[in-house]
BAVO-967183 format. One record per residue (C-alpha): x, y, z; residue number from 1. Coordinates in steps of 0.05 Angstrom, whole numbers, plus 5000, padded with zeros to 4 digits. Example, Ala and Ser with C-alpha at 12.3 -4.5 7.8 and 13.67 -1.06 7.14 Angstrom:
BEGIN
RODO:east:north:up:k
RODO:5246:4910:5156:1
RODO:5273:4979:5143:2
// end
This chain:
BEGIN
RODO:east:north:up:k
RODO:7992:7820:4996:1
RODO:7999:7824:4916:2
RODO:7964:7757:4887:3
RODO:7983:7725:4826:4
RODO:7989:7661:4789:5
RODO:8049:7622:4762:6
RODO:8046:7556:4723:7
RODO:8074:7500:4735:8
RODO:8084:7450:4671:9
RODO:8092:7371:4679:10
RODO:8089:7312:4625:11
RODO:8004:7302:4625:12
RODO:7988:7384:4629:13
RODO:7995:7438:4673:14
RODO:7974:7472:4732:15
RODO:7967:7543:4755:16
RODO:7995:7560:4821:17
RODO:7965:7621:4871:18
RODO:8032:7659:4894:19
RODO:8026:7720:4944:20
RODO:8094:7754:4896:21
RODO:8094:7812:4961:22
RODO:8092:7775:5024:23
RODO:8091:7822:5080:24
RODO:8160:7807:5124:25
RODO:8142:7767:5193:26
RODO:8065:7755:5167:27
RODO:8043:7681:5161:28
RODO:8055:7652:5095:29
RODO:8038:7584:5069:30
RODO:8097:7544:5047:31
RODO:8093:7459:5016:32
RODO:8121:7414:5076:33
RODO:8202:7408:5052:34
RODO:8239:7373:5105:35
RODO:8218:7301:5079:36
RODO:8232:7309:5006:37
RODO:8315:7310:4976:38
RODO:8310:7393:4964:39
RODO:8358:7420:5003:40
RODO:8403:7482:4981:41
RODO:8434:7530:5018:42
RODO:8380:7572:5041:43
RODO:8346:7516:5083:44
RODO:8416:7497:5106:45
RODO:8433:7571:5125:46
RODO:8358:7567:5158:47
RODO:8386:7511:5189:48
RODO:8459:7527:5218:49
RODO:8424:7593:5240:50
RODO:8373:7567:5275:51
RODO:8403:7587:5344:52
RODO:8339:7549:5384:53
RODO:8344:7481:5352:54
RODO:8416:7482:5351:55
RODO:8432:7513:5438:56
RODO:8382:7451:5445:57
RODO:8415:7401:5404:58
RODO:8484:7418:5430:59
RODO:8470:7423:5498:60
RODO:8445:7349:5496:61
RODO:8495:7317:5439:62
RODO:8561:7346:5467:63
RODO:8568:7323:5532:64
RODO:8556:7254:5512:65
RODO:8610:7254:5462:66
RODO:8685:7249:5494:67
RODO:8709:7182:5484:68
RODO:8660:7158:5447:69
RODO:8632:7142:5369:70
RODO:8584:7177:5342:71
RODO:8540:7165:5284:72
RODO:8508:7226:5252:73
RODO:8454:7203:5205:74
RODO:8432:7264:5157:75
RODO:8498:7302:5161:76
RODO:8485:7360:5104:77
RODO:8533:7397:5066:78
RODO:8558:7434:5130:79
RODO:8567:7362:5171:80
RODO:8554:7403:5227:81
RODO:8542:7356:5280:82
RODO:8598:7316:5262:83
RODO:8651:7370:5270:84
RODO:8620:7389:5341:85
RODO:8623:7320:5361:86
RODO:8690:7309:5336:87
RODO:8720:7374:5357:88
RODO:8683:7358:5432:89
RODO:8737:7291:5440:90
RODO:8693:7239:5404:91
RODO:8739:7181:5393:92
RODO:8704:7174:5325:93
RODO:8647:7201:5283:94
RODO:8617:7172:5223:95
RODO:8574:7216:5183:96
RODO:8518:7187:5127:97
RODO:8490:7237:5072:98
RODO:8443:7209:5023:99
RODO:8437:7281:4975:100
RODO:8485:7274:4925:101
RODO:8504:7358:4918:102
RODO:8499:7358:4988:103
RODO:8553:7302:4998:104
RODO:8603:7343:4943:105
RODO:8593:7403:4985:106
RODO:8606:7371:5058:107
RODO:8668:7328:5024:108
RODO:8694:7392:5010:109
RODO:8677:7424:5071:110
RODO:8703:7366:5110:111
RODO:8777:7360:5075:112
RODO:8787:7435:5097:113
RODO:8770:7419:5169:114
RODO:8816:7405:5229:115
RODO:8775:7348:5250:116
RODO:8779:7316:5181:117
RODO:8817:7249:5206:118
RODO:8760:7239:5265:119
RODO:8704:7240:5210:120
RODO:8683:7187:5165:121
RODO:8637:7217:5119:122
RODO:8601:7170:5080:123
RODO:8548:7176:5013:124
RODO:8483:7144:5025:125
RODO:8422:7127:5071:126
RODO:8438:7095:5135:127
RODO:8397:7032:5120:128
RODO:8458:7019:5065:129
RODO:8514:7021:5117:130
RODO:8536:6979:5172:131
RODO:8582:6999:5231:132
RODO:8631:6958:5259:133
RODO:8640:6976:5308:134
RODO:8573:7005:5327:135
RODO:8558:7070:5351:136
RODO:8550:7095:5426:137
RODO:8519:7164:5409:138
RODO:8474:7186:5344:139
RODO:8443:7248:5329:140
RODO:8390:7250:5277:141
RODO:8359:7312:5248:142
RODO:8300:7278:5218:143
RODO:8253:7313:5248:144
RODO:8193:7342:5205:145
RODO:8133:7394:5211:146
RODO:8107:7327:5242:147
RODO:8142:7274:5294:148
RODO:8157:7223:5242:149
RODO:8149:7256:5181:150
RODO:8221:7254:5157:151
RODO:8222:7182:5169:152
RODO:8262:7188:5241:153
RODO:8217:7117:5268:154
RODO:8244:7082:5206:155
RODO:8311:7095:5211:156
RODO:8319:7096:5280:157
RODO:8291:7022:5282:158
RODO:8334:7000:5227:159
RODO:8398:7046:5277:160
RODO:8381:7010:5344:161
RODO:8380:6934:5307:162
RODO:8439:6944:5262:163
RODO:8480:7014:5279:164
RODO:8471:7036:5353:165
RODO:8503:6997:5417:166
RODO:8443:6974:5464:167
RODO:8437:7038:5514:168
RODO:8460:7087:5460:169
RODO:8449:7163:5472:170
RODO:8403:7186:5407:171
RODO:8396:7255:5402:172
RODO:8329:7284:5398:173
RODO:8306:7239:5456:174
RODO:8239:7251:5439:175
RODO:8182:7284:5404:176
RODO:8114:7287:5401:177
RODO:8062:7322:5344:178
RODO:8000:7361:5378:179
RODO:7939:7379:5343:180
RODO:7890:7433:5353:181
RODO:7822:7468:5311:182
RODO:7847:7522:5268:183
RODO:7811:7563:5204:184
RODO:7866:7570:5150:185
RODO:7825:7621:5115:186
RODO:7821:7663:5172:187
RODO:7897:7667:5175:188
RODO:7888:7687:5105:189
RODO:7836:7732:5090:190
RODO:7850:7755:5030:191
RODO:7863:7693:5001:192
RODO:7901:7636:4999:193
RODO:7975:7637:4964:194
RODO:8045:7610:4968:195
RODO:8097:7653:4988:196
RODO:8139:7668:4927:197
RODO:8197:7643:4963:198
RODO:8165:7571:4972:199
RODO:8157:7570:4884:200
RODO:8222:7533:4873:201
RODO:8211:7483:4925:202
RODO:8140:7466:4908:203
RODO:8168:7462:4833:204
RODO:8218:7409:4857:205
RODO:8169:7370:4897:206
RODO:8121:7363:4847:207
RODO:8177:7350:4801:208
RODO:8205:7296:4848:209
RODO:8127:7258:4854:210
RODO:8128:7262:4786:211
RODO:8068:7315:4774:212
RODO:8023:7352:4823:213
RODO:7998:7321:4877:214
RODO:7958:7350:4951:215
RODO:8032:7361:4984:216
RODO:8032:7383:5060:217
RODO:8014:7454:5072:218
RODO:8052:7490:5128:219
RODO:8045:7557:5159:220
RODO:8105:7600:5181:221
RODO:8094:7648:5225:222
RODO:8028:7634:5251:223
RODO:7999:7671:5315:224
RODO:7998:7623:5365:225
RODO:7932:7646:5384:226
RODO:7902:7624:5327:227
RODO:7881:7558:5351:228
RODO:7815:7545:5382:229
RODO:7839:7495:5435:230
RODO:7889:7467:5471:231
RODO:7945:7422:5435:232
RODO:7928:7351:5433:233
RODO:7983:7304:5423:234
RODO:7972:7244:5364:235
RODO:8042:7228:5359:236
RODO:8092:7208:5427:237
RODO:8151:7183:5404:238
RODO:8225:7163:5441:239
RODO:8282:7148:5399:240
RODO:8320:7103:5447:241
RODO:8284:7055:5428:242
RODO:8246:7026:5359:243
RODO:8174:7053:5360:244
RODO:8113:7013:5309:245
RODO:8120:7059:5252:246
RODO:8044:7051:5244:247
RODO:7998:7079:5294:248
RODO:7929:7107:5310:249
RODO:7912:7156:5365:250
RODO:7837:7185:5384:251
RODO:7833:7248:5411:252
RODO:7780:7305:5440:253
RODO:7795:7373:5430:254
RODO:7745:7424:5473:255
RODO:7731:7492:5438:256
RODO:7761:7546:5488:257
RODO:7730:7605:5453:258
RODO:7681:7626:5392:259
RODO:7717:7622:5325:260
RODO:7710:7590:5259:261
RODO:7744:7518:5240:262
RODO:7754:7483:5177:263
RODO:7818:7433:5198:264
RODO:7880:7429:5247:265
RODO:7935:7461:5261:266
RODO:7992:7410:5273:267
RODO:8055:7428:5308:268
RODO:8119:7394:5353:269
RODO:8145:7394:5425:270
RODO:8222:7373:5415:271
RODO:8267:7341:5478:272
RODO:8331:7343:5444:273
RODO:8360:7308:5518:274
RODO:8386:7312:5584:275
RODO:8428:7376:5582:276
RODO:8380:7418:5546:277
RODO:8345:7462:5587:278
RODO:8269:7466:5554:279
RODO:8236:7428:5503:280
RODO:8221:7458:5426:281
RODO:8150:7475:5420:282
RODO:8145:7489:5336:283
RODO:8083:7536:5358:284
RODO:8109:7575:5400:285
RODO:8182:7580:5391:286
RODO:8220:7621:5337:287
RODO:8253:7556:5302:288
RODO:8250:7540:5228:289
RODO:8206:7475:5250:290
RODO:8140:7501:5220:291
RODO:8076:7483:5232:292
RODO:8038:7441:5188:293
RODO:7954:7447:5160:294
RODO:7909:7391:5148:295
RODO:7836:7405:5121:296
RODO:7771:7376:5144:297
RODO:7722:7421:5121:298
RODO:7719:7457:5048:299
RODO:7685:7515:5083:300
RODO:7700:7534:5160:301
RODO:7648:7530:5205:302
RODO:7627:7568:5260:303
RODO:7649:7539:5335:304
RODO:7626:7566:5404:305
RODO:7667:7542:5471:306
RODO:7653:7478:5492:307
RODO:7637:7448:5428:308
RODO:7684:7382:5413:309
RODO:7731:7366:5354:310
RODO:7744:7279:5367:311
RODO:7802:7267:5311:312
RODO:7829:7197:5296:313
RODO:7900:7206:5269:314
RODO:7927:7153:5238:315
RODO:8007:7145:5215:316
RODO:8016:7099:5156:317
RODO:8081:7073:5119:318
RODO:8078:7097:5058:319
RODO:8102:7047:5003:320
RODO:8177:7070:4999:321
RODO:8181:7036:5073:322
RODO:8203:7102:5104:323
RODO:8164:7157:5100:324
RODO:8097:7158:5138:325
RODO:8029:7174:5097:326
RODO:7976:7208:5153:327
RODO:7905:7198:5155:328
RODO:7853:7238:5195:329
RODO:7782:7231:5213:330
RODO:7752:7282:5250:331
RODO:7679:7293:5281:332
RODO:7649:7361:5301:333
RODO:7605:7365:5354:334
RODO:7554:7430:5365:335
RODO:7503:7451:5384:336
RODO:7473:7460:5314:337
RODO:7493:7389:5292:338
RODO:7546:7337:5284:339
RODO:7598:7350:5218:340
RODO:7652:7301:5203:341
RODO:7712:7311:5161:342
RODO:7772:7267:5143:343
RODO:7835:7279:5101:344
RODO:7898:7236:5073:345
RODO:7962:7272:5080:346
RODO:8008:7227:5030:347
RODO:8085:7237:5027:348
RODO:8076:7212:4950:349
RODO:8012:7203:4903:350
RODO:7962:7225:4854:351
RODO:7911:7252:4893:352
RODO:7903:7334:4878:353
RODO:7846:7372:4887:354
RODO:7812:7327:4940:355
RODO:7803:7389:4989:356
RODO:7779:7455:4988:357
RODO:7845:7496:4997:358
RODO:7890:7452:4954:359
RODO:7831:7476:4893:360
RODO:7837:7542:4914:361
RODO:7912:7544:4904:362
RODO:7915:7499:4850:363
RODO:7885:7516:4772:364
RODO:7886:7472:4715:365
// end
């Protein structure tokens, strides 16, 4: 691990930014939270198409739904690979949405070199600005985020089932839910805390996209799975055949399993992508490019023996673009030498930097 600091420059100053420049290959590295922002290039989308446990899951429950049937794929990307499966399965007719705009160019080019071109209707845009007629028997969504509903999957698949989707339409994922457990970041981390040096142009964009710096989600890749100090417990439990309340609270108590050191939580998913696929996606402990995501509570970790108890109120929040959920957490620790409570707000956009700990310890003016 080689530390070092790059800057990042905005309109009202600049920031310095703690990069690990020799990240040690298969070691966890800290990387922003990408998935809900409109970043990607082709090294997410290669992370993507190669993801071989997201995708065996994914087909297994899209395909055999398809024959004879239309299919909406919301979220299509420059490879419109769902589309083409669906299409090339016997769909009777697939219409594919993609809101990026290089993205679009790329998978208009991709898709006039295909077999299955006159199948697929690729259009530009999100799918709240397009109507279907007729509607859609199957969708498949990849909005799923280092969280449930981080990508906005509740919103749009509200907006789907009222406007887009036939009543009874197969939505692939079925379902997903976000656990929670006590972690220490800076014990993953002991020499410090850094970006990877692959995550710099992505962080750039984000900040450059909220329009300065801001706290942005953290996630870890690569963490040891052991690393958490009690079982998963789940804040988010959410089925897409159906509209869900895009706002929510859930309360719950997480029992220290062994003697560690905490100073926030460790957030993860457990995918059902359907019927057909064999196991669900756990983000944790499966090799997929799902990542787990950090939230602080504590600017210094504390000290936890078994049995001690973490209560955490996790609230999900619309944030004000009407899509993308804000999260805020409120969390009590319980032992024997005293009571500590925490709380953090995880916003998708905002102002707020340096309200934790970590984010001042990678951050500089």
């Amino acid at each position: 691990m080689a530390l070092s600091r790059e800057t990042y420059n905005y309109r009202d100053g600049r920031v310095g930014i703690a990069i690990d420049s020799s990240p040690e290959y298969g070691s966890p590295a800290i990387w922003p939270s990408v998935g809900e922002y409109p970043i990607y290039d082709p090294y997410l989308y290669y992370a993507m198409s190669n993801d071989t446990v997201r995708n065996d899951a994914f087909r297994a429950a899209l395909l055999p739904a398809c024959p004879g049937r239309r299919v909406l794929d919301i979220g299509t990307g420059e490879n419109v690979h769902w589309a083409l499966e669906a299409a090339r399965q016997g769909a009777q007719s697939v219409v594919a949405l993609e809101a990026m705009p290089r993205s679009h160019a790329v998978a208009t080019k991709r898709l006039a070199q295909a077999p299955e071109r006159e199948k697929v209707d690729l259009r530009y845009g999100v799918s709240f600005d397009h109507d279907l007629d007729p509607r859609a028997d199957v969708c498949v969504a990849e909005l799923i985020g280092s969280f449930a509903s981080s990508e906005g999957m509740l919103a749009a698949m509200a907006d789907a089932h009222a406007r887009l989707l036939n009543p009874g339409a197969v939505v692939v994922p079925a379902a997903c839910d976000t656990l929670v457990a006590p972690v220490s970041l800076r014990d993953l981390f002991p020499a410090g805390l850094a970006f990877s040096s692959d995550a710099l142009p992505y962080l750039r964009q984000i900040f450059d996209f909220n329009g300065g710096p801001f706290d942005l989600r953290l996630t870890v890749v690569n963490p040891d799975p052991g690393c958490v100090l009690s079982s998963g417990g789940v804040v988010e439990q959410l089925r897409f055949d159906r509209a869900e309340p895009l706002d929510a609270t859930t309360e719950v108590e997480l029992r220290i399993e062994r003697a560690g050191r905490v100073d926030g939580l460790l957030c993860w998913i457990r995918l059902d992508a359907g019927p057909g696929a064999d196991t669900t996606i756990d983000s944790l402990l499966d090799k997929t490019n799902w990542t787990p995501a950090y939230l602080p509570l504590f600017d210094e970790s504390l000290d936890v023996c078994e049995g001690d108890v973490v209560t955490v109120s996790f609230e999900r929040r619309t944030s004000p673009d009407g899509v993308h959920p804000d999260y805020l957490v409120d969390a009590t620790l319980t032992r024997s030498l005293g009571v500590v409570s925490g709380s953090f707000v995880s916003c998708y956009r905002g102002r707020s930097f340096g309200t934790a700990a970590v984010y001042r310890e990678l951050f500089s003016s």
